[in-house]
VEXNUVO-243285 format. One record per residue (C-alpha): residue in three letters; z, y, x negated. Coordinates in steps of 0.001 Angstrom, whole numbers, plus 500000, padded with zeros to 6 digits. Layout:
N
AlaZYX ...
END
This chain:
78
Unk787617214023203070 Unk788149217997202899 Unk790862217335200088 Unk788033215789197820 Unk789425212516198531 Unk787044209347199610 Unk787344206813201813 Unk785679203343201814 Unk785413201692205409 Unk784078198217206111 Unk782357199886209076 Unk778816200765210334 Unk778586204135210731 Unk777543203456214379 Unk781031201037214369 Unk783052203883213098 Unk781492206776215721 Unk782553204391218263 Unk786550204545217153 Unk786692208062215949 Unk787631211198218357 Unk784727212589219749 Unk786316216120219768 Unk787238216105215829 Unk783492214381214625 Unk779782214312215080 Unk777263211870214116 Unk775396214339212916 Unk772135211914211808 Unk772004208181210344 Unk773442208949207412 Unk776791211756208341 Unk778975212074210481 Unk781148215302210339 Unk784318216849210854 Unk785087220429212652 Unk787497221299210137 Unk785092220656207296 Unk782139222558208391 Unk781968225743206046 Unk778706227328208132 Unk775674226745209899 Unk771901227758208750 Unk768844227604210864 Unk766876225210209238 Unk762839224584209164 Unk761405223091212496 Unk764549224692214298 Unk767014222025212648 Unk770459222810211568 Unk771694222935208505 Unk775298221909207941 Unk777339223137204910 Unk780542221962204165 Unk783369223077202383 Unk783063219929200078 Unk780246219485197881 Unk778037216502199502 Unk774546215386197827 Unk771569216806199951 Unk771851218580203074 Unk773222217537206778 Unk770314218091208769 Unk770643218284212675 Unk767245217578214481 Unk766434219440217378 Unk766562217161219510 Unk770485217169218956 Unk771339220848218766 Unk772545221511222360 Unk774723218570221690 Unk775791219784218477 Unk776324223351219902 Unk778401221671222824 Unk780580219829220862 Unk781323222602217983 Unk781604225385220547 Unk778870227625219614 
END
């Protein structure tokens, strides 16, 4: 959560994409998905991925393939 705070859901990620607002968050790969409000700033990434940074401290990066950029793009308004 952007306050630092965790949450623990009994969910699949795929279970919890389903019930979330698709306006507010984006599965951004198998392991993320993301909120608007938490995204700190975008970097062009190797093999024309995105990078995503946060404004919370997360281990490793949130890597957007290519193959989901125009869909990322679409949905954050870029």
């Amino acid at each position: 959560m952007i306050d630092g705070k965790t949450c623990n859901f009994d969910l699949t990620l795929d279970e919890l994409t389903e019930i979330l607002d698709p306006e507010l968050f984006f599965r951004a790969n198998r392991q993320h998905i993301i909120s608007k409000t938490a995204i700190k700033d975008i970097d062009l990434c190797f093999n024309n991925r995105l990078s995503i940074n946060l404004k919370i401290s997360v281990p490793g990066k949130i890597i957007i393939s290519k193959a989901r950029i125009a869909e990322f793009k679409r949905w954050f308004g870029v």
